[in-house]
C-alpha positions as CSV (number, residue, x, y, z in Angstrom):
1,X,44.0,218.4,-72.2
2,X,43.7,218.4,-68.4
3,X,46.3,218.2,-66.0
4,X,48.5,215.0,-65.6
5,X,49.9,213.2,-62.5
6,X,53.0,211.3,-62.4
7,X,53.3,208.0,-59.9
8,X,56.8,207.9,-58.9
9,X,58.8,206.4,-56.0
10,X,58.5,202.8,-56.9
11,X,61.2,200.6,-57.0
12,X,59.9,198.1,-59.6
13,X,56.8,198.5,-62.1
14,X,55.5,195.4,-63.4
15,X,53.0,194.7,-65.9
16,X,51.7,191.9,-68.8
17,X,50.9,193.8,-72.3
18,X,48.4,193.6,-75.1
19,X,44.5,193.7,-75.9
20,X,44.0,190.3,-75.4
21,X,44.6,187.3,-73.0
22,X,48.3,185.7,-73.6
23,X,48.6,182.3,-73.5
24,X,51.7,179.6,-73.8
25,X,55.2,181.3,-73.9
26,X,53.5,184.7,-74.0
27,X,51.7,184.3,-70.5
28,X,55.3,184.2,-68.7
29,X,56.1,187.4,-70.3
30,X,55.9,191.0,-68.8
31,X,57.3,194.8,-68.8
32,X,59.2,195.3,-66.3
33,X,60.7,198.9,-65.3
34,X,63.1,199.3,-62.4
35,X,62.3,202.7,-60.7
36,X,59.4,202.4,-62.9
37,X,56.1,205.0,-62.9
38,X,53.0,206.1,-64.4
39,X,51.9,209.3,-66.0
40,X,47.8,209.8,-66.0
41,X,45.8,212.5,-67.3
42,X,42.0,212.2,-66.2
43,X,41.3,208.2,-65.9
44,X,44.2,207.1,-68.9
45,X,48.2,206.4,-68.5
46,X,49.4,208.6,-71.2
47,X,53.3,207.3,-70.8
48,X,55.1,204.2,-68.6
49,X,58.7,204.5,-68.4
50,X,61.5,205.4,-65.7
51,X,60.7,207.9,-63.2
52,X,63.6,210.1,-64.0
53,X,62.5,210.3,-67.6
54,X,58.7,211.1,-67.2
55,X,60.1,214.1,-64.4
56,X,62.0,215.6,-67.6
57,X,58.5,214.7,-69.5
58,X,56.6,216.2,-68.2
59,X,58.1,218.4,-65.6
60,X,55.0,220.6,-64.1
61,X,52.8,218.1,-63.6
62,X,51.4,217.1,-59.8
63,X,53.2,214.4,-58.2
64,X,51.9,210.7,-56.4
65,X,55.0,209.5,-54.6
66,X,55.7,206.1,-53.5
67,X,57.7,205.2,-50.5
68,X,59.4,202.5,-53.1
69,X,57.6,199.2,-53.1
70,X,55.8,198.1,-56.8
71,X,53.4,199.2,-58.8
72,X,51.5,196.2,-60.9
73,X,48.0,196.5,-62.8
74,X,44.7,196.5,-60.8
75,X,43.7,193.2,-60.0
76,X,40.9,191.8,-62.1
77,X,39.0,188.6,-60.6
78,X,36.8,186.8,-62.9
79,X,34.7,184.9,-60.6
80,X,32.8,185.7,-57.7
81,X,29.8,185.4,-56.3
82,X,29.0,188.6,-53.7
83,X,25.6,188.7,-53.4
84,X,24.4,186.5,-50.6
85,X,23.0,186.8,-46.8
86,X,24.2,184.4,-44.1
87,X,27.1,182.1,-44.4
88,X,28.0,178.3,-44.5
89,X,30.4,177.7,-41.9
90,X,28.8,174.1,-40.7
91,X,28.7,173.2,-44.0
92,X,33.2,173.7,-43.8
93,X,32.4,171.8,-40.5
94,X,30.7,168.9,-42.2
95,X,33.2,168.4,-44.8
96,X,36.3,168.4,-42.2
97,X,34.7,165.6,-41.0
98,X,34.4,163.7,-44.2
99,X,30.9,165.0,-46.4
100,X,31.4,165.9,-49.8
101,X,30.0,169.1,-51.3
102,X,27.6,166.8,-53.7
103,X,26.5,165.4,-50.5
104,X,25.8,168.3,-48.8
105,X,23.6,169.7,-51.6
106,X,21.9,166.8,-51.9
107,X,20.5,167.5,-48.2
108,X,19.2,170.8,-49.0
109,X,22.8,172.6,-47.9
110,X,25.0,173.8,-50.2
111,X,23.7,176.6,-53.4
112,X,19.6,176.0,-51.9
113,X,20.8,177.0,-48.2
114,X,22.2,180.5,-49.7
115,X,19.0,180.6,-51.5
116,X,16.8,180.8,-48.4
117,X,18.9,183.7,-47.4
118,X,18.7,185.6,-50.2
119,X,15.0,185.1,-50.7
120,X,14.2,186.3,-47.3
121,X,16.7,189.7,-47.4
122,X,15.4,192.5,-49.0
123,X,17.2,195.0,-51.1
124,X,19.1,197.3,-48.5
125,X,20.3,194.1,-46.8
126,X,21.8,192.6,-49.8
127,X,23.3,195.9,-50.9
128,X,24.9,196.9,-47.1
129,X,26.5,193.5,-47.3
130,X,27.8,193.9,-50.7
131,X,29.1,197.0,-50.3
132,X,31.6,195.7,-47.2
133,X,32.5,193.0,-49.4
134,X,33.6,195.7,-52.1
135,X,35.3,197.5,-49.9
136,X,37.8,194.1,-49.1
137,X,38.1,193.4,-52.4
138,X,39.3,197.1,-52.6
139,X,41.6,196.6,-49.7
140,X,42.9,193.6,-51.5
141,X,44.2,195.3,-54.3
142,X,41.1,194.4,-57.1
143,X,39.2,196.8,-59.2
144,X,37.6,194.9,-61.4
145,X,35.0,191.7,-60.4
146,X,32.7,189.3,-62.5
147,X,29.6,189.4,-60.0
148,X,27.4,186.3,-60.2
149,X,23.8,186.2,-59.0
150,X,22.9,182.8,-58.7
151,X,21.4,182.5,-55.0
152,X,17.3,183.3,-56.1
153,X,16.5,181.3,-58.8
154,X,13.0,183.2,-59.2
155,X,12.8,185.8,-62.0
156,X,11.9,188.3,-59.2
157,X,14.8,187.3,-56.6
158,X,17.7,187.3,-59.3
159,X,16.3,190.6,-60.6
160,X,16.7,191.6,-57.2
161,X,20.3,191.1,-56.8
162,X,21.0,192.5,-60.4
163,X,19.3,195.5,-59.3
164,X,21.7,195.3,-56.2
165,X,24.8,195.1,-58.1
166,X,23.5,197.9,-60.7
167,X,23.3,200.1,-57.4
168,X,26.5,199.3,-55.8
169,X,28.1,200.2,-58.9
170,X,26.8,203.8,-59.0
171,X,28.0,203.8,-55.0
172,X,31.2,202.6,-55.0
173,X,34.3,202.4,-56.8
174,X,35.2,198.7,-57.7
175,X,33.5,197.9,-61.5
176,X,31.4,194.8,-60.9
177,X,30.6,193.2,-64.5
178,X,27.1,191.2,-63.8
179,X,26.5,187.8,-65.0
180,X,22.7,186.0,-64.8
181,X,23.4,182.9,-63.4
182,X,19.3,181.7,-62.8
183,X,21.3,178.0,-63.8
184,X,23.0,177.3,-60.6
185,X,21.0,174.8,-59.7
186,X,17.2,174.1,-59.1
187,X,15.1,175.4,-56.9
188,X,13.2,174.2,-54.3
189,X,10.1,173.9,-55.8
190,X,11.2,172.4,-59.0
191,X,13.3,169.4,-57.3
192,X,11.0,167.3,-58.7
193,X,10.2,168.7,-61.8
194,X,13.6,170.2,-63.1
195,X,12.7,169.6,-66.8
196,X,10.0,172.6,-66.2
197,X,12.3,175.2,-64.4
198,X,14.7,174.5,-67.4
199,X,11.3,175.8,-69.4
200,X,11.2,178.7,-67.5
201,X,14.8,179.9,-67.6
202,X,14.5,179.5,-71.4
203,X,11.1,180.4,-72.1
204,X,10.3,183.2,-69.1
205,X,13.5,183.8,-67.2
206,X,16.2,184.9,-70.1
207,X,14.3,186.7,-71.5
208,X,12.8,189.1,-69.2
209,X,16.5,189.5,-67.5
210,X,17.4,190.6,-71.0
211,X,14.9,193.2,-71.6
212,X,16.5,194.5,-68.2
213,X,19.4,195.3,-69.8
214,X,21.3,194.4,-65.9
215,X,23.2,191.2,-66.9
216,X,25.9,191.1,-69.5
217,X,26.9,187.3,-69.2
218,X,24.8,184.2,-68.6
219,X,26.4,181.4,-66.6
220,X,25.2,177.9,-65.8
221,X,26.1,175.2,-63.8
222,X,27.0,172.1,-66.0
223,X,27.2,168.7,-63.5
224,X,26.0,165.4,-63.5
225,X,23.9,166.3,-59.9
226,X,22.3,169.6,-61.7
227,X,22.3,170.7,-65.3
228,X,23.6,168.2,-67.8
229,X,25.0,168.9,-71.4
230,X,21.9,168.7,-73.4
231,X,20.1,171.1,-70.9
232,X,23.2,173.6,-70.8
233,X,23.1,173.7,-74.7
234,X,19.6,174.4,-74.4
235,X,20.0,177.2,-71.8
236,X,22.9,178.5,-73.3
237,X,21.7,178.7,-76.9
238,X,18.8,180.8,-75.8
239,X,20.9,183.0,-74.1
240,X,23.6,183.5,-76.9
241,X,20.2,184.1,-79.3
242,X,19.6,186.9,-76.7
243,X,22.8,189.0,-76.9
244,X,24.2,187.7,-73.5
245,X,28.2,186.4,-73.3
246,X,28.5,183.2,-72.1
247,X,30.1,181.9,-69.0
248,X,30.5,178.1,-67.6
249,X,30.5,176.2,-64.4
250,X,32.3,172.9,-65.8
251,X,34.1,170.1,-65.3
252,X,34.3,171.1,-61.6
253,X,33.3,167.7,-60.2
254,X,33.4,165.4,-62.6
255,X,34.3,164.8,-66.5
256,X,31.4,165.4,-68.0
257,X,32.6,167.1,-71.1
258,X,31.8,170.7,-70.4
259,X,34.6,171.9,-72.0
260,X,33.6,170.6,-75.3
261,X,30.6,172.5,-75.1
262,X,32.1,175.9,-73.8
263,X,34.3,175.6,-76.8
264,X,31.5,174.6,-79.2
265,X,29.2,177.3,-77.9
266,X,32.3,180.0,-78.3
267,X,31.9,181.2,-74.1
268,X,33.9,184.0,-72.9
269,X,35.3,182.0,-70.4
270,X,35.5,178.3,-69.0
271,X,35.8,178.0,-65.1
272,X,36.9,175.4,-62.4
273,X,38.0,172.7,-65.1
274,X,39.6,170.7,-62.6
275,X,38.1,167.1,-64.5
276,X,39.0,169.0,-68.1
277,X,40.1,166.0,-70.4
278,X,42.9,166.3,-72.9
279,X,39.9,166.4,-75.8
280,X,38.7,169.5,-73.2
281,X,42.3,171.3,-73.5
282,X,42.3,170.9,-77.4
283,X,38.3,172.3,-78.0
284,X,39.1,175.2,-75.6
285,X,42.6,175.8,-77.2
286,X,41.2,176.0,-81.3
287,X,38.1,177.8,-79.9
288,X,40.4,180.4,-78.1
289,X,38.0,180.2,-74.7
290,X,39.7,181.8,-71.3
291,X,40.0,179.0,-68.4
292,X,39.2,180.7,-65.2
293,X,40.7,178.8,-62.8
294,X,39.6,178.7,-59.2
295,X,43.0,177.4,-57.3
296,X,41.5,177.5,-53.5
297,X,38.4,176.0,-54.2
298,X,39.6,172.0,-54.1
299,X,41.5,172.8,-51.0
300,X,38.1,174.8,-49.7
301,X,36.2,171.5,-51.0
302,X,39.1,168.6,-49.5
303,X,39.5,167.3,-52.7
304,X,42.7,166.5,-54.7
305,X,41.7,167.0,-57.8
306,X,43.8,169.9,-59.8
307,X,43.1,171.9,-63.0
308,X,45.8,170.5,-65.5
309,X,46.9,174.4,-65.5
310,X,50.6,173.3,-66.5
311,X,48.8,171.4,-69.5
312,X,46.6,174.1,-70.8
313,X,49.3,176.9,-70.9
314,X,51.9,174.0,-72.8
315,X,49.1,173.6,-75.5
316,X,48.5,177.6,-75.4
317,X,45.7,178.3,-73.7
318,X,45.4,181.6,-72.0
319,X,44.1,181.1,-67.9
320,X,43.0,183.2,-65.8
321,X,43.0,182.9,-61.6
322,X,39.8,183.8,-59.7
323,X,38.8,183.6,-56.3
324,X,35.2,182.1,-56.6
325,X,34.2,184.0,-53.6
326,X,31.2,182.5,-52.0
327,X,29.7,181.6,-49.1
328,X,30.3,177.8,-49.2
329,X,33.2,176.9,-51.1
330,X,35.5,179.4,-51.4
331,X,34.8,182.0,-48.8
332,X,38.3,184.0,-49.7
333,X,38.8,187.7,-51.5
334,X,42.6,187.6,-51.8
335,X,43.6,187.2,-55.7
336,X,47.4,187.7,-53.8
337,X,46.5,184.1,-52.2
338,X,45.2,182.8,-55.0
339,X,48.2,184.0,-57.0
340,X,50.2,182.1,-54.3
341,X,48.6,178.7,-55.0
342,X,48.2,179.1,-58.8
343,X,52.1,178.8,-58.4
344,X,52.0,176.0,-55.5
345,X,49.5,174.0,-57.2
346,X,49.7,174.6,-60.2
347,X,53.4,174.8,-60.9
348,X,52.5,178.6,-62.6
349,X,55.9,181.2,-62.6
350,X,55.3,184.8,-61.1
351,X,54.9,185.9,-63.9
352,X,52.5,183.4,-65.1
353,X,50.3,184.4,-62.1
354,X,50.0,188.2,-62.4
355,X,49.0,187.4,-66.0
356,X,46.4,185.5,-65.3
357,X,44.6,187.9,-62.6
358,X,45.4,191.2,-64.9
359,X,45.2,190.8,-68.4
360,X,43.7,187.8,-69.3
361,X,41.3,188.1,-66.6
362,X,40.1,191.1,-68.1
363,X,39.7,189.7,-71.6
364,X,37.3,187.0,-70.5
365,X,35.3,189.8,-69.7
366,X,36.1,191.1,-72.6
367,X,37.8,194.6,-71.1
368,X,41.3,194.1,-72.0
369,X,41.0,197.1,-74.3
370,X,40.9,199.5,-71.7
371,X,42.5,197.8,-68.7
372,X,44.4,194.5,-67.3
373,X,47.7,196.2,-67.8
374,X,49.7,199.4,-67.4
375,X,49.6,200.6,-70.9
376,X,49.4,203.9,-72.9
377,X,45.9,204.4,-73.4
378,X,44.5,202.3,-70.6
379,X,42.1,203.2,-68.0
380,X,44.8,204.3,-64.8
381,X,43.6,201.0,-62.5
382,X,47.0,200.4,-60.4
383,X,48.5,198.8,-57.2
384,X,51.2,199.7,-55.2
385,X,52.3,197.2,-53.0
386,X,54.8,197.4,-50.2
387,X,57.0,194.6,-51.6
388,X,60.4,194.8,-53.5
389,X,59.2,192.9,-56.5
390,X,56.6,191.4,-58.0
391,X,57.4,187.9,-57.1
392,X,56.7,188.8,-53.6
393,X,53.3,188.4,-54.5
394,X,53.5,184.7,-55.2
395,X,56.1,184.2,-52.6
396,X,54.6,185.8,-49.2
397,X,51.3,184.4,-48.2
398,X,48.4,185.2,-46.1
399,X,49.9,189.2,-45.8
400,X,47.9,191.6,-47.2
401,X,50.8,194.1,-49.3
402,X,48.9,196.4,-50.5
403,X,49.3,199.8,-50.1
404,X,47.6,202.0,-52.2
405,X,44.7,201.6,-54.8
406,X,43.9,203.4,-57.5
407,X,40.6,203.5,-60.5
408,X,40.3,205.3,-63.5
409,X,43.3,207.9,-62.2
410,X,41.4,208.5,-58.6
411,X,43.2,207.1,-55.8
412,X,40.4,204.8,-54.3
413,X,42.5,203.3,-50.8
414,X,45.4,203.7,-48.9
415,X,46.4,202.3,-45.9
């Protein structure tokens, strides 16, 4: 049976519950245990309850104590993308000073500027750089990322970063769940031909990323500036014929109606949706698709344009929040900060928030089953943070809390 640990010395333990992602009322809802703790044997939580009573459980088993603080469910973010070389900091210069991130692009910044860099750095460099990033993320309390590729938009370049996430997940702790995203916009040597690098990706690309067996999701892009609805549909079809879950980019920049088509195409998840239309909110509600919203990237981008978050959980939807990590708008690892905004800017409870980067972030990656919350049976992915409650988390900002980290029952950081 294996010998079990007990995590004790908390003063609160907080956690959503279920399989699946909770939307309406039920996102606002969590277990909470004061003196609360954890029982593990190997990588599973074989009981939850008050410390006193798993002592009597179980009363020769080893012993994790807490100097008080909380325990909460390892933070799962939904959306990043980690795999680049170089950053974009006078691209953050140019829009202080007024340019807007279509502009930018539409110089040859933006997505194509991180494509030179990742096109020129060969495997070891994109890995050492991934693995530091990892490592924050772990610091940061999460243990569980969507990684994008997305920055070589040749077959051989985005097979090089898949390869480079494969590796850093036999290397490291942190689970990175890889998504194909060869639609993030076109390359530069397709600018002027974009109808033919939509024939490779359907034709050449998908499919040889899929005999790879490296990517689990396909994402795309879906804008006016790069790949429109019919396009997407096409892209997206041929990737949901292929065995790959599907992931959008929509309704980021403008309303476009991407929504619809993430609901009609039955995606895993929905992201940015800060242009999503009422008509978007209903498709996405009967069709049961996760929003991942990306709360720091309008402030990243100086625009004022919010998610209708308040609207999406009132028709019972089921968000998640996500960082976006990336090198040009959203250069930020903290899901504690973006938990802060959710609630600033999007008028989301405490509660609300640690939902929406545990559970339900996990089920848009369809790993809800095993982790997302601090249940019987569940993988052992838990963070202790040196704050009083859970509502800290929402309340202090730009303070890292955590204190210790821990995956599949193996402590993984402590500070």
């Amino acid at each position: 049976m294996g010998e079990v640990l007990l995590v004790l010395g908390a003063e609160q333990l907080a956690t959503p519950q279920g399989t699946g992602a909770q939307g309406g009322a039920q996102l606002g809802r969590l277990q909470v245990i004061e003196r609360g703790g954890l029982a593990v044997r190997g990588e599973r939580i074989v009981a939850v309850a008050e410390g006193g009573e798993l002592e009597r459980r179980f009363p020769s088993a080893k012993t994790l104590r807490l100097d008080g603080g909380t325990l909460v469910p390892g933070f799962v973010d939904a959306h990043t993308h980690p795999v680049f070389a170089g950053t974009r900091e006078e691209e953050f210069e140019l829009r202080t000073r007024g340019a807007s991130y279509v502009d930018i692009a539409k110089a040859g910044g933006g997505i194509l500027s991180s494509v030179r860099g990742v096109r020129a750095a060969g495997k070891e460099e994109l890995l050492a750089l991934l693995l530091r990033r990892l490592e924050r993320f772990l610091e940061l309390g999460t243990t569980t990322i969507e990684a994008k590729t997305g920055y070589g938009l040749t077959f051989e370049d985005e097979l090089k970063c898949l390869e480079v996430i494969d590796q850093a997940n036999r290397s490291q702790p942190v689970e990175c769940v890889p998504t194909f995203l060869g639609a993030h916009d076109y390359p530069p040597e397709f600018r002027e031909r974009p109808e033919a690098y939509v024939d490779l990706l359907v034709e050449d690309m998908l499919p040889r990323i899929a005999e790879t067996g490296l990517a689990r999701y396909c994402d795309i892009f879906t804008e006016s500036h790069v790949f429109g609805l019919d396009d997407s549909r096409r892209i997206l079809e041929r990737a949901r014929e292929l065995g790959f879950g599907l992931r959008l980019h929509v309704d980021q920049l403008s309303q476009l109606g991407g929504a619809q088509l993430a609901a009609d195409l039955g995606a895993a998840s929905a992201d940015h949706l800060e242009y999503c239309s009422a008509e978007g909110i209903e498709a996405l509600a009967e069709a049961r698709v996760v929003p991942v919203l990306c709360p720091l990237v309008p402030l990243y981008l100086r625009i004022d344009q919010e998610a209708p978050a308040r609207r999406m959980i009132d028709a019972g939807l089921a968000p998640a929040l996500a960082t976006d990590f990336n090198p040009g708008s959203c250069m930020a690892q903290s899901l504690a900060e973006v938990m802060s905004f959710g609630a600033l800017r999007y008028s989301m409870s405490a509660e609300e928030c640690l939902n929406a980067v545990t559970l339900n972030a996990a089920a848009s990656l369809s790993l809800a089953d095993e982790r997302g919350s601090l249940e019987v049976g569940k993988r052992a992915d838990f963070v202790h943070l040196d704050q009083p409650n859970y509502r800290h988390l929402c309340y202090e900002l730009t303070r890292n809390p955590v204190r210790t980290v821990a995956i599949a029952g193996k402590v993984a950081f402590e500070r």
